[in-house]
N, C-alpha and C positions, 0 to 999 in steps of 0.2 A: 504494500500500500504506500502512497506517495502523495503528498498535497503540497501543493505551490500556490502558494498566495502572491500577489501581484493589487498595486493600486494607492501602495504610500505615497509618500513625501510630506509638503510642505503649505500646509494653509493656513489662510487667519483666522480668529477667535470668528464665531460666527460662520462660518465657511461648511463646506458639505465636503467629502471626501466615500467614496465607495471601494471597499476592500470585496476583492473577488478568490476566491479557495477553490482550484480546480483537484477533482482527486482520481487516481486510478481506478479508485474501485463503483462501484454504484452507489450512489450518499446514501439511497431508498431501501437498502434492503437490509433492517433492523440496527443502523448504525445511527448513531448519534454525532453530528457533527456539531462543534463548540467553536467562538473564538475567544482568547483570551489575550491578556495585555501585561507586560512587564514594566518596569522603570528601574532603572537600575537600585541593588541595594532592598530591593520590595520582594513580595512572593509573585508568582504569577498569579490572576485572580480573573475569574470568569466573565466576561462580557456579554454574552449570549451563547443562547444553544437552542437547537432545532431537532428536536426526535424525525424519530422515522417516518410517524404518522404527521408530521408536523408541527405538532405542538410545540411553542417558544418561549422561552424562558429570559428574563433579564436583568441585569447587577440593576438593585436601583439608583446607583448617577445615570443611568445612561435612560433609563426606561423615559420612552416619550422623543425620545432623540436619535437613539439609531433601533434599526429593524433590520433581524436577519429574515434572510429566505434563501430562496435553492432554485436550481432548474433541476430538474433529475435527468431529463433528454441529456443535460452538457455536462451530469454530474458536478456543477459546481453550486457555492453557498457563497452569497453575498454579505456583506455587513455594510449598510446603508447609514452613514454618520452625518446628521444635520447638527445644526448650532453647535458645534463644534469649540470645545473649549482651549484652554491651556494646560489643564490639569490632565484633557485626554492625549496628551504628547507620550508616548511609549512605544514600544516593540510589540505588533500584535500577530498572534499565531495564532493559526487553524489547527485543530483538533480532530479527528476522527476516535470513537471508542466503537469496534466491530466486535465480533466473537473471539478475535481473535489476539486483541488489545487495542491499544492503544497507541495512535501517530501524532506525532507534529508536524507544522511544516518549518520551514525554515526561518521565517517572521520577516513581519515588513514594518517599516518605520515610520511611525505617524508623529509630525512636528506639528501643533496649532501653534500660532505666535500671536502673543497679546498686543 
């Protein structure tokens, strides 16, 4: 299994930015895909997540501001970030949990600048 995230860089406070998590496997078939965010010095800490059936879940800073979803045809899951803060500046990874554990991907860099 393999996920590659693509869609960081660099925006201002207020600003929108879309994170996209393409994966090898089918996201649809009993897997749970998550994104989560680092800052250096911190744990990692869950952002959102999308069961199989759909169902989504979200940190509350974020709820009301970004929305995950998926294509299942392209096997990928977006992370849709509006009003966009400073405090949201981190390294954010995609997550898969299958039967058969657990993937990361590589992480991408999300700068908001106040």
């Amino acid at each position: 299994v393999q996920l590659v995230e693509s869609g960081g860089g660099l925006v201002q406070a207020g600003g929108s930015m879309r994170l996209s998590c393409v994966a090898s496997m089918r996201i649809g078939n009993g897997n749970l895909m998550g994104w989560y965010r680092q800052v250096p010095g911190k744990q990692r800490e869950l952002v959102a997540s999308i069961t199989a059936r759909g169902t989504t879940n979200y940190e509350d800073s974020v709820k009301g501001r970004f929305t995950i979803s998926r294509i299942l045809a392209k096997n990928t899951v977006y992370l849709q970030m509006d009003s966009l803060k400073p405090e949201d500046t981190a390294t954010y990874y995609c997550n898969a949990v299958t039967p058969w554990g657990s993937t990361w991907g590589q992480g991408t860099q999300v700068t908001v600048s106040s």
